[in-house]
N, C-alpha and C positions, 0 to 999 in steps of 0.2 A: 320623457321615457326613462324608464329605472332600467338596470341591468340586474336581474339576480341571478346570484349564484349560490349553490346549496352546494353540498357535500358530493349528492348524488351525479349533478351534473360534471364536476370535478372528478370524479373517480368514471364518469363513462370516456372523458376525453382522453386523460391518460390510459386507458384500456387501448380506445381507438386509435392513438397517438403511438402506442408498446405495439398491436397489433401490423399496424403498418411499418414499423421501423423491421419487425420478427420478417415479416413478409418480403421484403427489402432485401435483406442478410441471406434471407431460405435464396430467394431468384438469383441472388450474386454467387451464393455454394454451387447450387446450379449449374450455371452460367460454366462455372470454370472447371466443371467434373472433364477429368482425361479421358481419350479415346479408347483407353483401356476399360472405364469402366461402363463405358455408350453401350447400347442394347445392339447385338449385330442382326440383319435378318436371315434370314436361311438361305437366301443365294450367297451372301458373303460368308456362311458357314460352309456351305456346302463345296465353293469355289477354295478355302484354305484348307477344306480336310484333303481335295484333288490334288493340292499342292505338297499336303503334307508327306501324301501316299507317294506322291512321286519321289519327293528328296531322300524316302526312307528305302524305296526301290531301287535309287542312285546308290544307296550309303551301300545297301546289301550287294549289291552288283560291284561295285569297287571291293568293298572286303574281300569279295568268291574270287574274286581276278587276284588279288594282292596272296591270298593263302595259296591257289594255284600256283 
């Protein structure tokens, strides 16, 4: 049994070989994205705007007592 190898077949393994290494590197970027940049869904949106409105309800209620 002969082994050949041409040109072609050499430039498709390195392609397959680059592709899988690219693919490798993308899932690791992935992998390590911060919670900051995570997709939230709408109850988690919804649940921080509630939160947000209240602290801002606090802040203004303490300033109106403190000018008082």
């Amino acid at each position: 049994m002969f082994l050949v190898i041409d040109k072609s077949k050499i430039f498709s393994y390195i392609v397959a070989i680059c592709t899988v290494i690219i693919l490798f590197v993308a899932a690791t970027g992935l992998n390590n994205m911060s919670s900051e940049n995570s997709v939230m869904t709408s109850t988690n949106i919804t649940n921080v705007n509630q939160v947000n409105n209240i602290n801002m309800i606090n802040s203004i209620a303490t300033n109106n007592s403190v000018n008082n």
